[in-house]
VOFI-601426 format. One record per residue: residue in three letters; x, y, z of N, C-alpha, C, CB in turn. Coordinates in steps of 0.2 Angstrom, whole numbers, plus 5000, padded with zeros to 4 digits. Glycine has a CB too. Layout:
REM VOFI-601426
AlaXYZXYZXYZXYZ ...
This chain:
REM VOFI-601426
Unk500449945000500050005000500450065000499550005006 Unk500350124995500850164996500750215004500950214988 Unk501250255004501350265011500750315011502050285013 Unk500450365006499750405008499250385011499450425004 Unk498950325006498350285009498650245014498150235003 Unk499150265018499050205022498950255029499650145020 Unk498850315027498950355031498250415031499650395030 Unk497750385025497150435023497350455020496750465026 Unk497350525016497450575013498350595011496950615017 Unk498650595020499150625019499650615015499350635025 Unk500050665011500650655006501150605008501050705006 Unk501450575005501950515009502450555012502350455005 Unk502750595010503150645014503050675020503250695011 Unk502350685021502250695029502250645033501750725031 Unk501950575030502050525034502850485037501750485030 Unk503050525030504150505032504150535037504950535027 Unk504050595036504150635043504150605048503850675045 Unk503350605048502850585056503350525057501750565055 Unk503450455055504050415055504450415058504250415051 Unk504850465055505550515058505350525067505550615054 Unk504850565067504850585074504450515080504250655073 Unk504150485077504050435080504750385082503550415077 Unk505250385078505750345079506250385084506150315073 Unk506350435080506550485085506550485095506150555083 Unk505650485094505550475100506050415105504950465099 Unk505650365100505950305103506850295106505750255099 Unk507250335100507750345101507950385108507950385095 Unk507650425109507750475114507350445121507450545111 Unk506950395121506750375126506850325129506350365126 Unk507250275124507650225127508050225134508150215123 Unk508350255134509150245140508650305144510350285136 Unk508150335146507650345149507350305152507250365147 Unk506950275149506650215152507150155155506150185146 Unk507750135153508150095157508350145165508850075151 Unk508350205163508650225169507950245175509250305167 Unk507550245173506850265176506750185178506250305170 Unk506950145178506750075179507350075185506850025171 Unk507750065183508350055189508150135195509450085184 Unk508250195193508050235199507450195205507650295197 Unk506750165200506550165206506650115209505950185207 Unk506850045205507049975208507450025216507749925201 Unk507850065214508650075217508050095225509350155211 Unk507550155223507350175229506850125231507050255229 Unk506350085228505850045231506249995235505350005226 Unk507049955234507349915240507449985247508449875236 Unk507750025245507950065251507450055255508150135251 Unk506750085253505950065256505849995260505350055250 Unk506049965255506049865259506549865263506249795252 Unk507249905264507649885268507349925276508449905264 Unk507149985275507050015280506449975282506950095279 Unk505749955279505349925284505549875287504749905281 Unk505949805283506249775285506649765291506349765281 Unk507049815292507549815297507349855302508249835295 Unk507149905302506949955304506249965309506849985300 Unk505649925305504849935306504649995301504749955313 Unk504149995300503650025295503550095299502749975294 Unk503550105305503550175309504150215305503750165317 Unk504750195306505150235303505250265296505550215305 Unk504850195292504950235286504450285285505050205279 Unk503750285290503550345290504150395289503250365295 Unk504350405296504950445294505350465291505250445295 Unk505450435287505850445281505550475275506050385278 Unk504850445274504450475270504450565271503750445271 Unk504250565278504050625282504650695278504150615291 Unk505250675280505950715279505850715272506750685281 Unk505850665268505850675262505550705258505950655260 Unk504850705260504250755257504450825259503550745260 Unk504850855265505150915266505850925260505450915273 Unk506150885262506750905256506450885248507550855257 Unk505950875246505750875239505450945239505150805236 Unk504950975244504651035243505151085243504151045248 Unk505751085249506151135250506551145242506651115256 Unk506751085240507451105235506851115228508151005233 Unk506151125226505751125221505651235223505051065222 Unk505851235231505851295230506451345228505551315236 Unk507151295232507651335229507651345223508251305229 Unk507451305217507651295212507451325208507651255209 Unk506751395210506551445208506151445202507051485207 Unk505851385198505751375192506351345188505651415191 Unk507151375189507651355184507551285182508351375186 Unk507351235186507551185180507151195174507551105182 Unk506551215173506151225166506651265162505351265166 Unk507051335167507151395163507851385160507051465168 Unk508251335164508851315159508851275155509451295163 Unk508351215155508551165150508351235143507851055151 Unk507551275145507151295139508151355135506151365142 Unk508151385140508651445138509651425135508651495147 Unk509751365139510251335137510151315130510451285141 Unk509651295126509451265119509351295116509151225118 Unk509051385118508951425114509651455111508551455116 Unk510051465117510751505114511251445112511151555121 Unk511051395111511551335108511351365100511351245110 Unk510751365101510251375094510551445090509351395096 Unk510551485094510751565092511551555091510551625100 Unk511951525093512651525095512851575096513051505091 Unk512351595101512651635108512751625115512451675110 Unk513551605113514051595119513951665123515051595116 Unk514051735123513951735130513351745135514151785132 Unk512851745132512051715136512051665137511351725132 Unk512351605135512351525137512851535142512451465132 Unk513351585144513851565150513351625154514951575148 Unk512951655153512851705158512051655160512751795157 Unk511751625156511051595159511451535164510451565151 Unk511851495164511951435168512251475173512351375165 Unk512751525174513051555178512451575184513551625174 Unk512151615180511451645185511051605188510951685181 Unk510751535183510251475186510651445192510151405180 Unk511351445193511651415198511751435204512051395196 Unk512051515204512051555208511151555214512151625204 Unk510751565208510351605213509951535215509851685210 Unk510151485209509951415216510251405222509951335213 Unk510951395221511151385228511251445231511751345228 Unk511151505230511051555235510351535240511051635230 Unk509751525236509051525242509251445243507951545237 Unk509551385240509551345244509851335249509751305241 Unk510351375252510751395257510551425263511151415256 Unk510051465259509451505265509051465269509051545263 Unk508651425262508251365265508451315271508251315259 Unk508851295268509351265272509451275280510051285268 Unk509651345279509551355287509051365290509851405288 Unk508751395285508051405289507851335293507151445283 Unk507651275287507251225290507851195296506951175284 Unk508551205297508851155302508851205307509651135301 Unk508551255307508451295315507651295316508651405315 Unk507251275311506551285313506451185313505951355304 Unk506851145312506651075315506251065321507151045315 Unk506251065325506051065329505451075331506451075331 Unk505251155329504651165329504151105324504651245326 Unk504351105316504051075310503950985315504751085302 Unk504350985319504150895320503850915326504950835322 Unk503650955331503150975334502450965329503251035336 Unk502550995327501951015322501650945316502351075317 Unk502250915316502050855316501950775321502250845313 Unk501850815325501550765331502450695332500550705325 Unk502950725330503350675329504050705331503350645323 Unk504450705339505150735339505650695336505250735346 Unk505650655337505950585333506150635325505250495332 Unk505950665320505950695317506550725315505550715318 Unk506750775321507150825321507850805318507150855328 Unk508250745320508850745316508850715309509450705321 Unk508150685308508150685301507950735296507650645299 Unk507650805299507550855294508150875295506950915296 Unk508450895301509250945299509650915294509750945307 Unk509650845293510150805288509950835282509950715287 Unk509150825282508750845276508950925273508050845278 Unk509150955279509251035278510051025274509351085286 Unk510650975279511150965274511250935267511650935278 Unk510850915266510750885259510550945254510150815260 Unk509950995255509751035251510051055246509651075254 Unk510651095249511051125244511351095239511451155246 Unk511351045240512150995234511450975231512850915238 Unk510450955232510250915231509950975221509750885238 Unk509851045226509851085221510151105217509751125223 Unk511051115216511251135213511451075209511651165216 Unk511451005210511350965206510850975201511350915210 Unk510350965202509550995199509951035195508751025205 Unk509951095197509951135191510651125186509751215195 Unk511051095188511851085182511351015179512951055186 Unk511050985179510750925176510150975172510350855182 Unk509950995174509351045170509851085164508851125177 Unk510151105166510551155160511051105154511151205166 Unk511151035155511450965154510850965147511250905162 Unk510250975149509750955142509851005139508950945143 Unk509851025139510051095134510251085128510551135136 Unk510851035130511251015125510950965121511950995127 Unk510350945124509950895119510350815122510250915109 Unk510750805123510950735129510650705135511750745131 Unk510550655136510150635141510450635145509750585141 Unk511350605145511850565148511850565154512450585146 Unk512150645156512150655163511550665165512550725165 Unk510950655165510550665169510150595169510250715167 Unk510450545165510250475166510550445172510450445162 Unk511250455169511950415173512150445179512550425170 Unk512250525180512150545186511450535191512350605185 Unk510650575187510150565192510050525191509650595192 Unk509950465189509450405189509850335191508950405181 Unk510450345190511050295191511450305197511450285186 Unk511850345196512550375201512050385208513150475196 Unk511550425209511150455215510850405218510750505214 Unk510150365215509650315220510250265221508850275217 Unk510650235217511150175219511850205222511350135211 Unk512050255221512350275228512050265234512450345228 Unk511450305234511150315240510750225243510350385237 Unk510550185238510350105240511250075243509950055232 Unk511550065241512450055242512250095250513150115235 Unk512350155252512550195259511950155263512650305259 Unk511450165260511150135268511050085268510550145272 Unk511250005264511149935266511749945271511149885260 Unk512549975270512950005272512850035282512950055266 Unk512450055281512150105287511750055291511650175285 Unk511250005288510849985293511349915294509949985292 Unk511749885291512249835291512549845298512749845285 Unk512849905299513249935304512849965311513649995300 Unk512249955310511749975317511650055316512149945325 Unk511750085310511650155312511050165312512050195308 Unk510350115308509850135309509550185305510050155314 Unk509050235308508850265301509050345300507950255301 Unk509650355305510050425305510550395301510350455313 Unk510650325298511350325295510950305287511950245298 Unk510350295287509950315281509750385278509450305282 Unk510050435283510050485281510550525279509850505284 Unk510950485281511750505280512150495272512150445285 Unk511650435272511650395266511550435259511050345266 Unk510750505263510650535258511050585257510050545258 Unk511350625264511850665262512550655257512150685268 Unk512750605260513350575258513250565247513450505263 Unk512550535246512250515238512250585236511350485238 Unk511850645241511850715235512450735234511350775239 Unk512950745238513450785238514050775234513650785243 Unk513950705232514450675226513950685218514550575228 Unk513350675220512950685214512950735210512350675216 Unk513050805217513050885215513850885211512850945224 Unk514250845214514850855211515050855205515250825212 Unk514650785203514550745195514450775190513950705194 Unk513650805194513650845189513650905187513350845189 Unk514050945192514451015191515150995186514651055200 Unk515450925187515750915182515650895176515950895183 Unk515050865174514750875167514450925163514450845167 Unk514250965168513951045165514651065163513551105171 Unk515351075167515751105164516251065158516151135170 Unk516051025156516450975151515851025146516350865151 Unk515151005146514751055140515051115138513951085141 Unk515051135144515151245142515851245139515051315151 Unk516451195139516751205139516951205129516951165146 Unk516551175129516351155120516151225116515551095120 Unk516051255121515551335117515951385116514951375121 Unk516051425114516751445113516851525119516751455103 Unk517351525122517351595128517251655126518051615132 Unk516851655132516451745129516451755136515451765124 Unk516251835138516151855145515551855145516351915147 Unk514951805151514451805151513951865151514551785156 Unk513451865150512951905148512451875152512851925140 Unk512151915155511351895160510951955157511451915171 Unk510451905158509951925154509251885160510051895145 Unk508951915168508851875170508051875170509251875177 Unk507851955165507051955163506751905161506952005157 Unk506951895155507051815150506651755155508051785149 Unk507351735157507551685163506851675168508151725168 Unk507051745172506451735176505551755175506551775181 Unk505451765172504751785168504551705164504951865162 Unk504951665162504751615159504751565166505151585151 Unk505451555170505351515176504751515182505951515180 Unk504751595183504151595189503251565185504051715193 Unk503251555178502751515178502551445179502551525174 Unk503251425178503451345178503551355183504151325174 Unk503851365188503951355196503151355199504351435199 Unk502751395199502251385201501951315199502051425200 Unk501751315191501651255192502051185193501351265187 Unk502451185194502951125198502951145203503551105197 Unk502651175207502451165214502151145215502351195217 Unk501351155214500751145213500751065211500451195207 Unk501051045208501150975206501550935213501750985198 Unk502050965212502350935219502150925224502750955221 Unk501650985224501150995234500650935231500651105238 Unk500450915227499950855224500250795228499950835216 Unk501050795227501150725229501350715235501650695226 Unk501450765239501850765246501350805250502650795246 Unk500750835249500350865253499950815259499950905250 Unk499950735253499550695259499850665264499050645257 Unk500550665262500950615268501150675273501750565264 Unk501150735273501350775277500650785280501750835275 Unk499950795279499450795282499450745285498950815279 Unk499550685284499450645289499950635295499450595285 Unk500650665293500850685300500350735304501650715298 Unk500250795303500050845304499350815308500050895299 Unk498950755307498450735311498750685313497850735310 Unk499350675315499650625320499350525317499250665330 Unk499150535311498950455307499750425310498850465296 Unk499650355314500150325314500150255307500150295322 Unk499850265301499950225298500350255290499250195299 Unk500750315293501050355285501550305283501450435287 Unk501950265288502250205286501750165278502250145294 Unk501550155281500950095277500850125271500050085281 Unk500450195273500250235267501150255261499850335271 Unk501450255262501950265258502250215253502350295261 Unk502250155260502350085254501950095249502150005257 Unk501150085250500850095246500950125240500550105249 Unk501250195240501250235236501950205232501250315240 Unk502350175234503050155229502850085226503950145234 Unk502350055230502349995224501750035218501949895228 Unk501550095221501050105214501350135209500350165214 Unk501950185210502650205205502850165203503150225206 Unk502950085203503050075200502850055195503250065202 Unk502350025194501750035188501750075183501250065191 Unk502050135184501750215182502350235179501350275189 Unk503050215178503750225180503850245173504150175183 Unk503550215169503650245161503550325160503250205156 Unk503050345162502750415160503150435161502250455163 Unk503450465165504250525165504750525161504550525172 Unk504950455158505450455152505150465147505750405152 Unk504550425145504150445139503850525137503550405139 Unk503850545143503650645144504350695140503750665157 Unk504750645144505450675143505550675134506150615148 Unk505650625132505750605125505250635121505750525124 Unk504550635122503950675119504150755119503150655124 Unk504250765123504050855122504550905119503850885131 Unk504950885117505450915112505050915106506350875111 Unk505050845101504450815096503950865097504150715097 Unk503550875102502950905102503050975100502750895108 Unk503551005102503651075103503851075098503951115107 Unk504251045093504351065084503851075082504851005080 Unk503551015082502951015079502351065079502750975081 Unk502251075085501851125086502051195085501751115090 Unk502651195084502651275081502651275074503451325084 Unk502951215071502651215062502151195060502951165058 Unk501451215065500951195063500551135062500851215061 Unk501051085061501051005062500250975065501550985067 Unk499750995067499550975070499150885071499351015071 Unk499450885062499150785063499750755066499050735054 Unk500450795063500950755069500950745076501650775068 Unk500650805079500650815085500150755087500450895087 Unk499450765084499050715085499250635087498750715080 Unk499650635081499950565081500650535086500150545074 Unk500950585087501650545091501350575100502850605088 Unk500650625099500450605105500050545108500150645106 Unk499850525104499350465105499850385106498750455097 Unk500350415099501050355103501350355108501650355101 Unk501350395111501550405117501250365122501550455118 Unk500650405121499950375127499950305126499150395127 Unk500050285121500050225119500550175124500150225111 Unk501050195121501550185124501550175133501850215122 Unk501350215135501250235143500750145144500550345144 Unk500450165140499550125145500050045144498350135138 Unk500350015137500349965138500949945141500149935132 Unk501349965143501949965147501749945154502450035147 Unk501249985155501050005161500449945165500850065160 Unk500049925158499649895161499849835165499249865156 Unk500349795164500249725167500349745175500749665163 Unk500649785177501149815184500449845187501949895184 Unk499949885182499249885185498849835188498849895181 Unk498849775182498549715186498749685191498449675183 Unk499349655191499549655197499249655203499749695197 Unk499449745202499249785210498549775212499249865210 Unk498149775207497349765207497049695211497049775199 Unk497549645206497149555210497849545216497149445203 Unk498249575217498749555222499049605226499349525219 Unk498649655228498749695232499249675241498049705233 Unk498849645243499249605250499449585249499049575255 Unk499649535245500049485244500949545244499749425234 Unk500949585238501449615237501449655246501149665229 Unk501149715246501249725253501749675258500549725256 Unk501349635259501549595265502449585262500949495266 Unk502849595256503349575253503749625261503549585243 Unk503449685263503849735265503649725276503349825260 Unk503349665274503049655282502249665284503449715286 Unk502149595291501349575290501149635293500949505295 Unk501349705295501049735298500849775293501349755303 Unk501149765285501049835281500349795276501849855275 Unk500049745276499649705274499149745272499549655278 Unk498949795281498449815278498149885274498149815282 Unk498749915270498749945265498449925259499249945264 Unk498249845257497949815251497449875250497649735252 Unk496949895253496349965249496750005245495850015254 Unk497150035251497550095249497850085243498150115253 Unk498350035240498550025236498050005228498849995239 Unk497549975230497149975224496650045222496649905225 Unk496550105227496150165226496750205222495750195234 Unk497650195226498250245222498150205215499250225227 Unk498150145213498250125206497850155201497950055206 Unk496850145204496450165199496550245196495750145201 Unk496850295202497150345201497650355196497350355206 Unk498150315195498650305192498550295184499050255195 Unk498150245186497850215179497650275174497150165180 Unk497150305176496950365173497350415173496350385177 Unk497850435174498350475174498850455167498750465180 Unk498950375166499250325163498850345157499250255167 Unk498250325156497650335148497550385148496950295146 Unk497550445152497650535147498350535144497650615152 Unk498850505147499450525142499850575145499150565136 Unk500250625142500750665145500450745142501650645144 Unk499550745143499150785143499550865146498550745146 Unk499750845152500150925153500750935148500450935161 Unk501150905146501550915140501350945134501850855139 Unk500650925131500450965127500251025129500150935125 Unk499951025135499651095135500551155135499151105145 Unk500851135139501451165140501951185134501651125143 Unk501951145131502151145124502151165119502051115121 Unk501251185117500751215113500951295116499951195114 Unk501051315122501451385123500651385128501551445114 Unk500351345131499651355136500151335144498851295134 Unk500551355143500751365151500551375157500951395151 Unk500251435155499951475162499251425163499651585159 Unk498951405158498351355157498651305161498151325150 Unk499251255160499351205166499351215171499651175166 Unk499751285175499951285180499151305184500651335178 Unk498751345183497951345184497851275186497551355178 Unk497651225181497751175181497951115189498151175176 Unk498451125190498851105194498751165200499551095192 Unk498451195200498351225207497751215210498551285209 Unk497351195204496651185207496551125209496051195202 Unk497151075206497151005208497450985214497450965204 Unk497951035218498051045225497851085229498451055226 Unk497351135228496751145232496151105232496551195232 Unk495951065227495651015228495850955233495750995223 Unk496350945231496950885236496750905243497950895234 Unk497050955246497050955251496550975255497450985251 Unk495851015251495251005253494950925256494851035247 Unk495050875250494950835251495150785257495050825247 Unk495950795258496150775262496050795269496650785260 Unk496050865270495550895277495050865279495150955276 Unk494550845274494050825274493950735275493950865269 Unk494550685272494350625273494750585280494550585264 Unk495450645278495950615285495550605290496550675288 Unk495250635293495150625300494550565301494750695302 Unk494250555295493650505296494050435295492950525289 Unk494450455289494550375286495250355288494550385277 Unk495750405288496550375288496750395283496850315289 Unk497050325281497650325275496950315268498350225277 Unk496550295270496050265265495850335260495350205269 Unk495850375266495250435265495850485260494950485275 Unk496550495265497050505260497350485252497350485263 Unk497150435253497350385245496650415242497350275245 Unk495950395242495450405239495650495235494950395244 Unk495650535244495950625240496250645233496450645243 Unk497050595234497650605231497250565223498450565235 Unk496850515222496750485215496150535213496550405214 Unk495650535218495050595216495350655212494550645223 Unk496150685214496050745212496450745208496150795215 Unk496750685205497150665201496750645193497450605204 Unk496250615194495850605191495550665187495550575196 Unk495050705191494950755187495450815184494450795191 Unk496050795188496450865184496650835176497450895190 Unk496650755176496850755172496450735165497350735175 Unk495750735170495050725163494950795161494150695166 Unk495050835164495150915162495650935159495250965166 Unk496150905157496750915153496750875148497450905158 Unk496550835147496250805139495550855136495850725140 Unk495050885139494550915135494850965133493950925138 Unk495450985137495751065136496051035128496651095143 Unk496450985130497050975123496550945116497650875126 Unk496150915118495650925114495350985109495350925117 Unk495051045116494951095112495451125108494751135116 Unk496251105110496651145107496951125101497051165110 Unk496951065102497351035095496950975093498151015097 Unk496250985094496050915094496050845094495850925091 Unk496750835097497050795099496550735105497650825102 Unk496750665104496450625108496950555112496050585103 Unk496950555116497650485118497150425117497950475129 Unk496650425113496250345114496350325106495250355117 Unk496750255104496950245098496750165099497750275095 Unk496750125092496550075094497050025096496150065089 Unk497650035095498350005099498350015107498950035097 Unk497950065108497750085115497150035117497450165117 Unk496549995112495849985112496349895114495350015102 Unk496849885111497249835109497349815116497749865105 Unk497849865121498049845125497849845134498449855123 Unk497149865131496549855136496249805137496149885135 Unk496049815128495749715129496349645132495549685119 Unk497249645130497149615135497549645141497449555133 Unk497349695143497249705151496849665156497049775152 Unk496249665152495449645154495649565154494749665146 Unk495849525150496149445150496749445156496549425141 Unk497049485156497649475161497349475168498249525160 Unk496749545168496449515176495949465178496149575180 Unk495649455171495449375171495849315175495549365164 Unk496449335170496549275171497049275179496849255165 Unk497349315180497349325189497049305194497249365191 Unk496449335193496049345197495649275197495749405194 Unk495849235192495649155192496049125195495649135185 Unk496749115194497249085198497549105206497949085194 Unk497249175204497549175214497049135218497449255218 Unk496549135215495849095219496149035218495149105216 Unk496149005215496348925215496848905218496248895209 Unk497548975218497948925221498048975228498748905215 Unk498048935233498248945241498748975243498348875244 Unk498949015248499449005252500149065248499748915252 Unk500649085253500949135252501549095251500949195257 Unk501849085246502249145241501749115235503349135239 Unk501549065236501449035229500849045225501548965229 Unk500449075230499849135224500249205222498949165229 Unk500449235222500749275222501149275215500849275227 Unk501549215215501949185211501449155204502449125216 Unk501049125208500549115202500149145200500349075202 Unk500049215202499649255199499949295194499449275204 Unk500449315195501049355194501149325186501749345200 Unk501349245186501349215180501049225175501449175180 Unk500249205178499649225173499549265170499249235174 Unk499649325173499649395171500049415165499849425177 Unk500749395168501049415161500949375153501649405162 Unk500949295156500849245150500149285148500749155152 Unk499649305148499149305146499149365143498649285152 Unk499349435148499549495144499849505138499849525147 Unk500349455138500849475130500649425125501849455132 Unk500049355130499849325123499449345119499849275122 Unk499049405123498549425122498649485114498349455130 Unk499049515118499349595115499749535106500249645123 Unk500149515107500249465101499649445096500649405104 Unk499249425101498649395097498349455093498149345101 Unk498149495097497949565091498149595087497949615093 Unk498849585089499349615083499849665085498949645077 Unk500349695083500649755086500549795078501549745089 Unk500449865081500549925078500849925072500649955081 Unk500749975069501549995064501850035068501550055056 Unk501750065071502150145075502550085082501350225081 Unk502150035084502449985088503149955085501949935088 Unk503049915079503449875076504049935073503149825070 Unk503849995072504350035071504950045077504050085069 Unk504650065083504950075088505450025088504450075093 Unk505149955090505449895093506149895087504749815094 Unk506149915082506649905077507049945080506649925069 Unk506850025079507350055081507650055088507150105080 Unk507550025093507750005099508049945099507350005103 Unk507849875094508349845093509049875091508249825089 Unk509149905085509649935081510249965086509249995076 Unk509850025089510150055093510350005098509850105095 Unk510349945102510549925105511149865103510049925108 Unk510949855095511549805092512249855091511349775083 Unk511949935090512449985090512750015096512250035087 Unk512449975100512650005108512850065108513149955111 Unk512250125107512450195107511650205110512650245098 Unk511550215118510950215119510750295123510750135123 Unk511250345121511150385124510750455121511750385126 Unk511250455117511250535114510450555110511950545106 Unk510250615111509550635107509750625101509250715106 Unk509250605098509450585089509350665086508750505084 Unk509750645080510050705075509350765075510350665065 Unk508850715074508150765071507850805074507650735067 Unk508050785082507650835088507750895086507850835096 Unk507350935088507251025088507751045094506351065091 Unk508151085090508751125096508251155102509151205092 Unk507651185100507451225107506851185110507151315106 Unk507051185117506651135121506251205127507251075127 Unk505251225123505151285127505051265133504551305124 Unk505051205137504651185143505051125143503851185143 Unk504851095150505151045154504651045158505951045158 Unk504350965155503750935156503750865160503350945150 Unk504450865163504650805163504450775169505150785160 Unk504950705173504450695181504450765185504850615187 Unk504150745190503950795193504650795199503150765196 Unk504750855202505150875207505350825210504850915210 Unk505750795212505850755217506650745218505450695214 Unk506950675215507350655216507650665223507750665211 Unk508350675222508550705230508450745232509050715232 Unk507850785228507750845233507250895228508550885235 Unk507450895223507150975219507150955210507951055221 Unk507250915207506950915199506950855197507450955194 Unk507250835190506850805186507050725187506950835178 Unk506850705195507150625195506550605198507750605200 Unk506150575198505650555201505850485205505050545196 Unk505950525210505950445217505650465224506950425220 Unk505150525223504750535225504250495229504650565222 Unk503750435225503350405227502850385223503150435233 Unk502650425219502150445213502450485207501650485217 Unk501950475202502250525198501450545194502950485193 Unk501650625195500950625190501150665185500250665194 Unk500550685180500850695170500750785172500150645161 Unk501150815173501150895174500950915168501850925175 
């Protein structure tokens, strides 16, 4: 069939294209998705090692601090990680050397200038803050947390300024490799040695501060490539495009971390519980943030050349992508809830609700797609960031309101409710704007065997008895039944394209670099949400929602 008709109407030439960009993608999401796989492996054992050794109480704790040092370093960072990756690519684009040595000069300063402030503030105001959370025990984990700030920030933002260049490298290998597996290394390390959950924290200092080094030494191998000029600041620019991004990655961030700190704040002794919960549903969901990442460069070419059947289409690959990656880690969670739990201890068992209400949340986050990327992209910015603040005064309305009656249950229910609508409102938006849809029939594809895989789960855990080996046999079913399912229907073209080009690239063992055809200027960084050690684009947070 020539390549028009096989596309309706369109010229074959736009189909090469749309092609182009679809492989592209995949090119560029590879060594993403491997490293997004290892991060959260790397944080979900630390989780297992702390309940495990520790008790489930403490990794409340752990949670607790680190929901502070994700909020604190999202504030250092002022917006810049949107405003460097967008501004470093533009003056690569321009080949202007001295606005690219004065935009990274500035992003770095005035992060670790308010990180430092931060910093102090929260290691003198600890005390109070673990009052206030019903928990003294607290206090030498937030001060750690305060010594981690700085290095967690200024890391964040030399990794933010890293994309620019259009390479994933350092921000794979440093954020998503060199840092959670640093950090899983120091505290099997720590609690080996009886230190407990202060030498878990130690763990984390010790992870950021080499991490921040890493990558202050790969930002200076880039700039070093451009040719010397005396910096030029230009911080109008800069800050007028970051303080909209900032906001809305706050707003986003207070989504993920508002319910585990309310639940300190009414003294819930079950935040332990509630957080497992939350890391086996990440893992599920783990793909979005690399596939975000790889999508929204593609998107923003596109969309400023009016493209908008391409846009249509490498968004729907995407989503596509997301849902059937995703599905089977859904089922799962859905027929084997407790079973999984209990992996972290009998006392965390009774999380199993919690965990299936965080899923159906997920899920739906999972089939809109990386719906905030489009808005963002398209140049509707200020539209997401709205967006996401209605979804955390929602959240936390909700949260006010279920904590006290329900617990952890009332919590989880909150966090998916407002997950849910932010993000069925962010498809009618994308809709209205680009008439764009995430529902394709490779999506229709891998629903139907979603639906067979919890079938068939949900059949064998019942028949077969007893712990490990329902579990084990559920687990099997699930997959056999999902991939013979998905085979029996057939795979895509955009599918079988992909899978080549990720062959290829892997016979070529070159799995890093953006491929040649990406757009120099990246307008927005739509990618995971705030987190990692502290402040940008690593998600080892707990959750991940589509900004």
């Amino acid at each position: 069939m020539p390549a028009a008709s096989a596309r309706g109407d369109r010229p074959a030439g736009d189909t090469a294209r749309g092609d182009q960009h679809v492989r592209g993608m995949a090119r560029g999401g590879g060594l993403n998705l491997v490293g997004a796989l290892l991060s959260q492996a790397a944080v979900f054992l630390i989780m297992l090692l702390l309940a495990r050794v520790l008790g489930i109480r403490e990794v409340g704790r752990y949670a607790q601090c680190y929901a502070v040092l994700s909020l604190a370093g999202l504030l250092s960072l002022s917006g810049f990680r949107a405003g460097l990756t967008r501004f470093v690519a533009v003056h690569l684009a321009d080949d202007d050397a001295p606005a690219l040595r004065g935009t990274v000069r500035l992003g770095l300063v005035v992060s670790a200038g308010s990180s430092v402030v931060l910093a102090g503030a929260l290691a003198w105001g600890a005390p109070w803050l673990a009052d206030r959370l019903h928990d003294p025990g607290l206090v030498t984990g937030l001060r750690l947390v305060a010594l981690t700030l700085p290095a967690s920030t200024v890391c964040e933002a030399a990794l933010a300024a890293t994309r620019g260049w259009r390479t994933q490298r350092p921000f794979t290998f440093i954020g998503q490799l060199y840092e959670p597996g640093t950090r899983l290394l120091l505290t099997v390390l720590a609690l080996a040695t009886g230190a407990g959950l202060t030498g878990a924290f130690w763990a984390l200092v010790a992870a950021g501060w080499s991490a921040a080094v890493l990558a202050l030494v790969a930002l200076a191998r880039l700039v070093r490539r451009v040719p010397p000029a005396r910096p030029v600041h230009r911080p109008g620019d800069l800050f007028r495009f970051s303080t909209v991004s900032w906001v809305s990655s706050l707003s986003s961030t207070g989504l993920i971390w508002v319910d585990t700190l309310l639940l300190g704040f009414f003294a819930n002794p079950e935040i332990g519980v509630y957080n497992v919960a939350t890391r086996l549903v990440t893992v599920a969901i783990f793909v979005l943030a690399p596939v975000n990442a790889a999508f929204g460069p593609y998107l923003a070419h596109l969309y400023h050349r009016g493209d908008l059947d391409d846009v249509r289409r490498v968004y729907a690959v995407a989503t596509g992508w997301v849902v059937r990656l995703s599905l089977p880690a859904f089922v799962v969670l859905l027929v084997l809830p407790g079973d999984l739990l209990r992996v972290f201890g009998g006392e965390v068992a009774t999380g199993a609700a919690v965990t299936v209400i965080l899923a159906l949340g997920q899920l739906v986050n999972a089939a809109t797609g990386p719906c905030g990327t489009v808005l963002n992209m398209s140049g509707r910015v200020a539209l997401n960031m709205a967006d996401n603040l209605v979804a955390l005064v929602l959240n936390v309305l909700l949260n006010l309101w279920l904590i006290p009656a329900y617990g952890i249950v009332g919590a989880a229910a909150a966090w998916s409710a407002s997950l849910i609508v932010v993000n069925i409102a962010r498809v009618v938006q994308v809709r209205h704007l680009t008439g764009a849809l995430p529902f394709t029939v490779g999506m229709a594809k891998g629903l139907a065997a979603g639906v067979a895989a919890l079938a068939a789960g949900l059949l064998v855990s019942g028949l077969v008895p007893g712990w490990p080996w329902r579990p084990v046999a559920g687990l099997t079913a699930i997959v056999a039944v999902y991939l013979g399912t998905v085979l029996a229907l057939g795979l895509s073209r955009e599918d079988v394209m992909v899978l080549r080009t990720l062959a290829r690239r892997r016979r070529r063992g070159d799995p890093s670099e953006a491929p040649g055809d990406a757009p120099a200027v990246v307008p927005s960084d739509d990618g995971p949400p705030p987190s990692g050690v502290g402040g940008g684009g690593r998600d080892t947070s707990g959750r991940v929602v589509s900004r």
